[in-house]
N, C-alpha and C positions, 0 to 999 in steps of 0.2 A: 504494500500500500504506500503511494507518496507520501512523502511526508512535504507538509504547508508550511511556509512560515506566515507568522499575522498579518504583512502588508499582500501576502498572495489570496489568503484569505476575507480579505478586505475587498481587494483588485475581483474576485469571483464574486461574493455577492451583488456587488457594488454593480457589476454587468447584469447577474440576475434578475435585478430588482427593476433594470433599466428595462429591459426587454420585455418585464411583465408589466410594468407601468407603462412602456412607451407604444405597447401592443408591435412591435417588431419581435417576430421569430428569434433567437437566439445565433442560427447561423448569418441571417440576414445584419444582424448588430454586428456579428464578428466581421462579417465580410465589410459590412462601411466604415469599423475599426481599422479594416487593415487599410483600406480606400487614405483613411484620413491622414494613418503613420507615414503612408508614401505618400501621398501629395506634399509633405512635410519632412520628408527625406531623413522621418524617422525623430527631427529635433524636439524636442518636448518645450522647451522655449520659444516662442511664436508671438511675433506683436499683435495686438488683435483684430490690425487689419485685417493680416495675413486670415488668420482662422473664422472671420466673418466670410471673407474670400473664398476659403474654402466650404466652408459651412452651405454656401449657397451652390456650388462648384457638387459636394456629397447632393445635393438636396435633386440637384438637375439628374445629377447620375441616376439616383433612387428611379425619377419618373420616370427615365428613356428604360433602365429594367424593368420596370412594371408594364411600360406600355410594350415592350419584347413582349412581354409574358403571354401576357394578352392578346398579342398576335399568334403568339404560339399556339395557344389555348385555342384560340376562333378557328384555327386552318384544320 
């Protein structure tokens, strides 16, 4: 069994709680987690233009896969 330490512990629910509160699937959060860490080349430091910038940048991404989806789904 892994062993956790507290801030990994933390870092897991802390996504849990997101995904159940923000009605996003779980791998859906991971995957615009991972969307965010590259468009950000990973830095955790970000002026907040920057991450306004990208916030809106994830938000576009989300629609054009949903509206995939959707195409998908209809054919």
């Amino acid at each position: 069994m892994p062993r956790f330490v507290p801030s990994q512990i933390i870092f897991f629910l802390l996504a849990d709680m997101c995904y159940q509160v923000g009605g996003l699937p779980l791998p859906e959060l991971n995957h615009l987690e991972l969307q965010f860490l590259l468009l950000n080349d990973f830095r955790l430091s970000v002026p907040v233009e920057e991450i306004e910038a990208y916030g809106t940048t994830l938000v576009e991404f989300y629609a054009r896969e949903v509206l995939a989806q959707r195409a998908e789904q209809a054919d």
